[in-house]
N, C-alpha and C positions, 0 to 999 in steps of 0.2 A: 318743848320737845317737837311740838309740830311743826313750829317756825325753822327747826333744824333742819327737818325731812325736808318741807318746801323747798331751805336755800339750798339744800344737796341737788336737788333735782331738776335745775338750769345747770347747775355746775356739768355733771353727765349728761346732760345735753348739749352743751357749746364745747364739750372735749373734743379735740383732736384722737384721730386713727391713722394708722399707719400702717402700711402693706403688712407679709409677713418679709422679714430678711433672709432667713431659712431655705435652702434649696429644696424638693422637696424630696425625702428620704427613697423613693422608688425614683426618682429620677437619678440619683446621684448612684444606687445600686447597678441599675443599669449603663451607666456610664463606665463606672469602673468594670464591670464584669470580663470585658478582653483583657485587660491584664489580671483579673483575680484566675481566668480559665489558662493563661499563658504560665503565670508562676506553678500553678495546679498540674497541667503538663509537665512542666522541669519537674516538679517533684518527681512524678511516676517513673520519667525517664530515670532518673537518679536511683530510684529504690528499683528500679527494674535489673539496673547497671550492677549494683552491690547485690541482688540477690542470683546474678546471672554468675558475678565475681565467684559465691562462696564453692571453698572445695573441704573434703575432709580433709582429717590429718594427714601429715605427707608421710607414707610408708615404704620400703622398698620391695621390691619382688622376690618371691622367695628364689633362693638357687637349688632348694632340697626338700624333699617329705617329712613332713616330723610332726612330734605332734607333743602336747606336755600338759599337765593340770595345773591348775591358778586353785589356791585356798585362797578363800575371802577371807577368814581369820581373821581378826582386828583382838591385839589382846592391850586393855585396857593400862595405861603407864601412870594414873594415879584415879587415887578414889572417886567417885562419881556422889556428891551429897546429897542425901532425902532432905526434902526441902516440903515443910506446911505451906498452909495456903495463906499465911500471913509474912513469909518468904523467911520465916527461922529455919535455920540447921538442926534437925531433930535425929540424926546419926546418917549412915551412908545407906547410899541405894545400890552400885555396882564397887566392888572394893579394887582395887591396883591390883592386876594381873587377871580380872575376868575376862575370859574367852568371849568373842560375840562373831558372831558367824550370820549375814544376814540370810542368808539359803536357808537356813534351818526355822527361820520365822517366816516364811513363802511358803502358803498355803497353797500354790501351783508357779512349776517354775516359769519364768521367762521366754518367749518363742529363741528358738535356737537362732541364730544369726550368721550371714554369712556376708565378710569385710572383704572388699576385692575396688580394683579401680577398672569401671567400666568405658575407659579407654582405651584396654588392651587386649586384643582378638583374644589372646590365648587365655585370661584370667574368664573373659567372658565365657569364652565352650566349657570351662569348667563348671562354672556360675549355670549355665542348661544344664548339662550333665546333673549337675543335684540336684535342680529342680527337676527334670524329669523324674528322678526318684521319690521326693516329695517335696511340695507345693509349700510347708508350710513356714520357710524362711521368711526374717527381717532380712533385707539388702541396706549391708552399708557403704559409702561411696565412699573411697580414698585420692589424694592426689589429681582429683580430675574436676573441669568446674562445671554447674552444673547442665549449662548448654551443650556439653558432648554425653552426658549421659545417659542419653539412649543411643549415644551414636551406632553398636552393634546390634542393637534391636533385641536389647534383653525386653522390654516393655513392661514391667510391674513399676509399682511403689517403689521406692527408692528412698534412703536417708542418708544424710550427713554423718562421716563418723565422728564422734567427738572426743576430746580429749577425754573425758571422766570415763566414756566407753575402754579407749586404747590403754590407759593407765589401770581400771579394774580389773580387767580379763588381760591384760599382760601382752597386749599384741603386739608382734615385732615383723610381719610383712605380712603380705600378700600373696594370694585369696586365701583368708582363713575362715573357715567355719569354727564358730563359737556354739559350744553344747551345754547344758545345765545339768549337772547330773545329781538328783533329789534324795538319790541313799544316800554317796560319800558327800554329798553338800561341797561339791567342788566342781568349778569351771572345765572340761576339756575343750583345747584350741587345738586344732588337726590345720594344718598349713599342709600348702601343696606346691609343690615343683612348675613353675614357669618359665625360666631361665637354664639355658644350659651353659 
């Protein structure tokens, strides 16, 4: 066993080394870093472009005052099944034709909302006008992108309207105030006159 160690031990001494081949890993970092910072810019510009792009839904302006209530109402078109925790069918949880009203499970309703496109002088004076009476509106933006959005110098928060909003509450132009009303558990939409 000893005469093994000894003959090992000229062996790794009379061996051959060899540089490393390898760049070395901070060097090569740095190399690339103007194109990893160059691609890194395109990106921002790109997501700056699409988020400057988004508009709400496209609404038209109202021609007249009116105003009408949305029931959320949803009435069930077949059984809803109680299901254990082992995923069997142990009889039904909501039967075909249960009423569900999600207002009526809201423990405080929703901030009222007011849908208008802050592109147009007249939708705007309206849009002060209610908030000089109270402050405590959602603004949602229609038709306009969001780079002109302050263009009249509403200045708050500001949202996107989206479909699931326009299709819930039933809205069919502009500038409407969206109300929650927590007796009858029903939407009022008060639209306003812009257009003559």
């Amino acid at each position: 066993m000893v005469k093994v160690l000894l003959f090992l031990i000229p062996f790794y001494l009379w061996a051959s080394t060899y540089p490393i081949a390898e760049r070395d890993v901070l060097d090569e970092l740095e190399a690339k870093k103007p194109q990893a910072y160059r691609a890194f810019k395109k990106q921002i510009k790109e997501s700056e472009e699409k988020i400057k792009a988004l508009r709400g839904e496209e609404l038209p302006a109202s021609k007249t005052n009116y105003s009408y209530w949305v029931d959320q109402t949803y009435v069930l078109e077949q059984d809803i099944p109680r299901v254990d925790t082992q995923g069997r069918v142990i009889g039904i949880l909501y039967p075909k034709g249960f009423a569900f009203n999600p207002l009526a499970y809201m423990p405080i309703m929703p901030t009222d909302m007011i849908v208008f496109d802050p592109s147009k002088k007249k939708e705007v004076a309206i849009v002060k006008a209610l908030l000089a009476k109270n402050t405590n509106y959602k603004l949602l933006t229609t038709n306009c992108p969001l780079e002109k959005w302050n263009m009249h110098g509403v200045n708050r928060q500001m949202f996107r309207l989206t479909k699931e909003i326009k299709e819930r509450a039933n809205i069919k132009s502009t500038p409407s105030v969206i109300r929650f009303d927590k007796q009858s558990k029903r939407i009022l939409v008060e639209v306003y006159k812009t257009i003559d």
